[in-house]
C-alpha positions in Angstrom: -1.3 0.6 12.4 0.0 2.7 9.3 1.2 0.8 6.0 2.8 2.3 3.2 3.3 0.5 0.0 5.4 2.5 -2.3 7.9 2.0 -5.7 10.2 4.6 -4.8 12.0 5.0 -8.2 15.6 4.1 -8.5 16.5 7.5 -8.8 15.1 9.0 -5.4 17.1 11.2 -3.8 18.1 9.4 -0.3 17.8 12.8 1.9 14.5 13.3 0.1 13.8 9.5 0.6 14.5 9.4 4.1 12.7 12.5 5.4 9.5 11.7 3.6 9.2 8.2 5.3 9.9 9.8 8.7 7.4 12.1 7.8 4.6 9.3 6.8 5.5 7.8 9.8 4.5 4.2 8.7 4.8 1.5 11.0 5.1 -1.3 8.2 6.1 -0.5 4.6 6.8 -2.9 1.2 9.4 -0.8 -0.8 10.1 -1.5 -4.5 13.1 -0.6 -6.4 15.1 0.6 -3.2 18.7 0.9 -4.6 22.2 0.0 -2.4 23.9 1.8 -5.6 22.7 3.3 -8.6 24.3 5.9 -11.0 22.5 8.3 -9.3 23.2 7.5 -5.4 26.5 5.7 -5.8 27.6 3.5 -3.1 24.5 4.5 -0.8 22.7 2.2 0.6 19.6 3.3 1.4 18.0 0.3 2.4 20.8 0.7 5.6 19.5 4.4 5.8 15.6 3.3 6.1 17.1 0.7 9.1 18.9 3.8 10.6 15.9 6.0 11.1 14.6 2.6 13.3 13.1 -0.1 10.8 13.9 -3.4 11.2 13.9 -5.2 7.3 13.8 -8.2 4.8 15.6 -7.4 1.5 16.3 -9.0 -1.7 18.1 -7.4 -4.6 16.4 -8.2 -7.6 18.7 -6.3 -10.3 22.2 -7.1 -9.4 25.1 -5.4 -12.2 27.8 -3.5 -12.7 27.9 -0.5 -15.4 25.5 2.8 -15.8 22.4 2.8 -14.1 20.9 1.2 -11.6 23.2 -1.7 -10.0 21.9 -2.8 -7.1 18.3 -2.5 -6.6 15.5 -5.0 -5.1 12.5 -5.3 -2.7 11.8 -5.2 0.9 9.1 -4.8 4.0 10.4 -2.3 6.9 8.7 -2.3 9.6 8.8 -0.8 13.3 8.2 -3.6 15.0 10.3 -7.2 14.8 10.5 -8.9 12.0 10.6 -12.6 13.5 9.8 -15.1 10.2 11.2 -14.2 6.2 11.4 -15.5 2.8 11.7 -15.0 -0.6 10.0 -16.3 -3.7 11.3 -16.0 -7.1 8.5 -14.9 -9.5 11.0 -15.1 -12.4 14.7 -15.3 -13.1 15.9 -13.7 -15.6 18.8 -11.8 -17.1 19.2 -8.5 -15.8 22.6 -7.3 -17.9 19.8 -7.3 -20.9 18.2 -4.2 -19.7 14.4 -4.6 -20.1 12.2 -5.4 -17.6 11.4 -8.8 -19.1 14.7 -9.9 -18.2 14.8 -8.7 -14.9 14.7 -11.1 -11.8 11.5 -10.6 -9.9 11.0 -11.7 -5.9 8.4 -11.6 -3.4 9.7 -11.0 -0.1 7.2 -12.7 2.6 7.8 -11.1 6.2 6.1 -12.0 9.4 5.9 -9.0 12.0 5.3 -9.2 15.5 2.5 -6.2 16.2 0.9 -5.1 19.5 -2.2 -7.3 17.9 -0.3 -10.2 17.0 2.1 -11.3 14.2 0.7 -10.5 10.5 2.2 -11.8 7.6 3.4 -9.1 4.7 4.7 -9.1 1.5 6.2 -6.7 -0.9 7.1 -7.5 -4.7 7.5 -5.1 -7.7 6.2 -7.0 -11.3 
C-alpha cells in the first residue's frame, strides 16, 4: 500500500499536478491546499481532476472567497480504493476574507477506506 501526504501549493499547475500523482502512483493520499479556483487555475477544479484519473475522495474547502488569489481551496484524502465512512472536524473557524493564515478556517477530514487488508481510518488537515 503506497500513501502520499503532500501540501500541493495553491498555485500548482493542474497538468503538472495530475501527471505527478499518476506517476507516484499512490493508492491513498491526504492533499492540502488543493484549489477548485484560484487566480492561477481559474475555474478548475482539480480536486474533480484527481477523481478523473480514478480516486474516489472526501473534501472540504477550507478558504472559501471571492477576489485575487486563491478562492476556493481546502483538504481531502483520495484514495483508490472506496471510501465507505467521512467526516470533518473544524480545528478553527475563522475569517478567511482577512488574508492571514490566522484567520483562515482549518478542517480535518477523517476518511475510512476499504483496503484489500481491511478498512483503515485516514485523515488529512493542513495547520
Amino acid at each position: 500500500m503506497k500513501l502520499l501526504q503532500w501540501n500541493v501549493n495553491w498555485r500548482s499547475d493542474p497538468k503538472r499536478l495530475c501527471k505527478d500523482i499518476a506517476r507516484f502512483d499512490a493508492d491513498i493520499m491526504c492533499l492540502q491546499e488543493v484549489t477548485r479556483d484560484s487566480e492561477i487555475n481559474l475555474n478548475v477544479d482539480i480536486p474533480a481532476l484527481i477523481c478523473d484519473l480514478g480516486y474516489h475522495m472526501v473534501y472540504e474547502p477550507t478558504i472559501k472567497r471571492t477576489g485575487a488569489r486563491h478562492k476556493i481551496e481546502g483538504v481531502g484524502v483520495f484514495s483508490k480504493w472506496e471510501i465507505t465512512q467521512s467526516a470533518v472536524h473544524w480545528v478553527n473557524r475563522g475569517n478567511s476574507a482577512r488574508h492571514n493564515a490566522e484567520n483562515y478556517d482549518r478542517a480535518l477530514v477523517v476518511a475510512t477506506v476499504d483496503t484489500p487488508i481491511g478498512p483503515i481510518h485516514v485523515s488529512s488537515t493542513h495547520l
